[in-house]
N, C-alpha and C positions, 0 to 999 in steps of 0.2 A: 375421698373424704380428707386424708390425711393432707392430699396435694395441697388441695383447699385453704386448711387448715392455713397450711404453710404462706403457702399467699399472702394469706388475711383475709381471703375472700371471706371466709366463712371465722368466728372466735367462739368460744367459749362460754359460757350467759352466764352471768351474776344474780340472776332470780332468784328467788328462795322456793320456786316451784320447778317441776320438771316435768318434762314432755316426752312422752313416748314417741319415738320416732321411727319407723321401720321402712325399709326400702325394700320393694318386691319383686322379682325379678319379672316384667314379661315377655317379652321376644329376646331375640339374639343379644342385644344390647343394650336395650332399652330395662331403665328401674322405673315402678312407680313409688312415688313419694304416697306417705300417710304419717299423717297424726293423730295423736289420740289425744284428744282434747278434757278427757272424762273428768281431770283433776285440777284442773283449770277453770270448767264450770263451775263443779262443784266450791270453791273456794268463792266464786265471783257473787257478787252481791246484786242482788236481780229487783229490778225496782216497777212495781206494777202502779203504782199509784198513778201517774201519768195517763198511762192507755186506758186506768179505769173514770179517771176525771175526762176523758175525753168520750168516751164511749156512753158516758152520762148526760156532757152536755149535748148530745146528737142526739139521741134521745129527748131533750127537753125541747130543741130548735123541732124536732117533730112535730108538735103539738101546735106548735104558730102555724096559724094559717097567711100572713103577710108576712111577706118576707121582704128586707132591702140588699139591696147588692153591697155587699162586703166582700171586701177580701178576708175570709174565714181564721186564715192562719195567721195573719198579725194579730188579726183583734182575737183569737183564742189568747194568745200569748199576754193581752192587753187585760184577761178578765183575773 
C-alpha cells in the first residue's frame, strides 16, 4: 500500500466521506479487496420518480389495443 502510495499509483481522497476498506487474506498471496459502501448509500440521494413515471406509463400503453411502431425510448423522453 505504502509502495503505491509512493508512486502515485494510488493518493489520498479529499472527500468529505469515507470508505471502509479491508483487504482479506485468501491463499498464499493472494488479498481480496472489499468495500463497505454502507455510508455512501446512506448519504446518496436516491430518486424514484423516474422508474415510477415509467412504470405508469406501461401500464397506461397496456390498455391500447392499436399500437404503432415507435421507437419507445425517444418518444418516452419526448412526453
Amino acid at each position: 500500500l505504502f509502495k503505491n502510495l509512493e508512486k502515485n499509483f494510488i493518493y489520498l481522497s479529499l472527500l468529505p466521506t469515507i470508505l471502509q476498506v479491508i483487504f482479506v487474506k485468501k491463499s498464499r498471496e493472494e488479498f481480496k479487496f472489499y468495500i463497505n459502501y454502507y455510508i455512501l448509500n446512506t448519504i446518496s440521494i436516491k430518486n424514484y420518480y423516474l422508474f415510477l413515471l415509467i412504470k405508469e406509463t406501461l401500464n397506461n400503453l397496456k390498455e391500447i389495443y392499436y399500437f404503432i411502431k415507435i421507437n419507445i425510448i425517444s418518444t418516452f423522453n419526448n412526453i
